[in-house]
N, C-alpha and C positions, 0 to 999 in steps of 0.2 A: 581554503576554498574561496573561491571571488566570489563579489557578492553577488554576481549577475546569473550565479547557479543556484541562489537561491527563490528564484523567480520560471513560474511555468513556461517551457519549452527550449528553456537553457541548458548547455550540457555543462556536467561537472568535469574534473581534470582527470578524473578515473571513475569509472564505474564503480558500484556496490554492490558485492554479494551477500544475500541473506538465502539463510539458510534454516526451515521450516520442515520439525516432523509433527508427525501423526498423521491420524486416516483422512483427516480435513484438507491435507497439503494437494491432494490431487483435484475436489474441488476448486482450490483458490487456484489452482495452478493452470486449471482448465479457465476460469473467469481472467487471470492477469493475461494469460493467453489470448483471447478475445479482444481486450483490451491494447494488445500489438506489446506486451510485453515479452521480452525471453525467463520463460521459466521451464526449468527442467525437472522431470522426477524419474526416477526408476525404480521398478520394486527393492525396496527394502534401503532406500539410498533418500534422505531427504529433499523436497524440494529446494532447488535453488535459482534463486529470483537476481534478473540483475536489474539495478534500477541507477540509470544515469542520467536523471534528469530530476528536477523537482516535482514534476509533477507526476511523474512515474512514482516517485515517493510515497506522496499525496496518495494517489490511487492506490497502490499496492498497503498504503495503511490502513485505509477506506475498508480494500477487499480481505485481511486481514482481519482486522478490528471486527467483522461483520459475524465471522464465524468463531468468535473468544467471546462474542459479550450476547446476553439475552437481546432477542428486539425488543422487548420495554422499554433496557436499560439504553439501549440505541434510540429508540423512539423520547425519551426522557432529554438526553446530551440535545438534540436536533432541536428539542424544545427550549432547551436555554440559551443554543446558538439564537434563536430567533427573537428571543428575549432581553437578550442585552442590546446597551445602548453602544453605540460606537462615540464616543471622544474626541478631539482631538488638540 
Protein backbone atom coordinates (compact mmCIF):
# COMPACT_ATOMS: atom_id res chain seq x y z
CA UNK A 1 0.00 0.00 0.00
CA UNK A 2 1.59 3.65 -0.64
CA UNK A 3 2.12 5.66 1.79
CA UNK A 4 0.11 8.44 0.63
CA UNK A 5 -3.07 6.04 1.62
CA UNK A 6 -2.20 6.22 4.77
CA UNK A 7 -3.17 9.90 5.04
CA UNK A 8 -6.95 11.32 5.29
CA UNK A 9 -8.74 11.62 1.95
CA UNK A 10 -6.33 9.55 0.02
CA UNK A 11 -7.50 6.37 -1.77
CA UNK A 12 -5.98 3.02 -1.29
CA UNK A 13 -5.29 0.65 -4.35
CA UNK A 14 -8.44 -1.41 -3.34
CA UNK A 15 -11.06 -1.05 -1.25
CA UNK A 16 -11.77 -2.93 2.11
CA UNK A 17 -14.47 -5.06 3.28
CA UNK A 18 -15.45 -5.65 6.73
CA UNK A 19 -17.64 -7.44 7.78
CA UNK A 20 -19.93 -6.93 11.27
CA UNK A 21 -22.68 -9.15 13.02
CA UNK A 22 -24.88 -8.64 15.70
CA UNK A 23 -28.04 -6.47 16.48
CA UNK A 24 -25.58 -3.32 16.82
CA UNK A 25 -24.57 -3.73 13.01
CA UNK A 26 -27.75 -1.82 11.90
CA UNK A 27 -27.04 1.03 14.21
CA UNK A 28 -23.39 1.58 13.07
CA UNK A 29 -24.51 1.04 9.74
CA UNK A 30 -27.21 3.64 9.79
CA UNK A 31 -24.32 6.35 11.48
CA UNK A 32 -21.36 5.12 8.74
CA UNK A 33 -24.14 5.78 6.48
CA UNK A 34 -24.67 9.33 7.55
CA UNK A 35 -21.21 9.75 7.40
CA UNK A 36 -21.22 9.11 3.26
CA UNK A 37 -20.00 5.58 3.84
CA UNK A 38 -21.27 2.39 1.77
CA UNK A 39 -22.52 0.06 4.23
CA UNK A 40 -24.94 -2.62 3.62
CA UNK A 41 -27.06 -5.04 5.81
CA UNK A 42 -29.85 -7.17 5.26
CA UNK A 43 -31.79 -9.26 7.55
CA UNK A 44 -30.01 -12.09 8.75
CA UNK A 45 -26.86 -11.24 6.48
CA UNK A 46 -23.96 -9.07 8.31
CA UNK A 47 -23.08 -5.67 7.95
CA UNK A 48 -20.71 -4.98 5.28
CA UNK A 49 -18.73 -1.67 5.33
CA UNK A 50 -16.33 -0.60 2.49
CA UNK A 51 -13.74 1.52 3.58
CA UNK A 52 -11.32 3.03 0.98
CA UNK A 53 -9.67 5.69 2.41
CA UNK A 54 -7.92 6.27 5.63
CA UNK A 55 -10.08 8.31 6.98
CA UNK A 56 -13.00 6.29 6.20
CA UNK A 57 -10.95 3.76 8.46
CA UNK A 58 -10.48 6.26 11.10
CA UNK A 59 -14.29 6.94 11.25
CA UNK A 60 -15.79 3.61 10.79
CA UNK A 61 -13.35 2.56 13.84
CA UNK A 62 -14.40 5.52 15.78
CA UNK A 63 -18.14 4.28 14.95
CA UNK A 64 -17.30 0.82 15.72
CA UNK A 65 -15.23 1.05 18.82
CA UNK A 66 -18.25 3.42 20.20
CA UNK A 67 -20.67 0.61 20.51
CA UNK A 68 -17.92 -2.47 21.81
CA UNK A 69 -16.57 -0.25 24.66
CA UNK A 70 -18.51 1.32 27.73
CA UNK A 71 -18.60 5.41 27.55
CA UNK A 72 -16.36 5.49 30.67
CA UNK A 73 -13.97 3.42 29.33
CA UNK A 74 -14.28 5.76 25.95
CA UNK A 75 -14.47 8.82 28.21
CA UNK A 76 -11.12 7.40 30.15
CA UNK A 77 -8.82 6.64 26.29
CA UNK A 78 -10.08 10.63 25.22
CA UNK A 79 -8.65 11.42 28.57
CA UNK A 80 -5.12 10.21 27.98
CA UNK A 81 -5.22 11.16 24.37
CA UNK A 82 -5.31 14.70 25.79
CA UNK A 83 -2.77 13.85 28.32
CA UNK A 84 0.16 12.94 26.50
CA UNK A 85 2.84 14.82 25.48
CA UNK A 86 3.76 14.93 21.75
CA UNK A 87 7.77 14.51 21.11
CA UNK A 88 9.58 14.90 18.58
Amino acid sequence: MPCESFFPGTETTAPLQIELTGPERWTIGDRLRQLGMTATCTMGEPLRIEVSTAQAAVQCWAVVRSYQVERSQLADWLEGCFRMSVSK
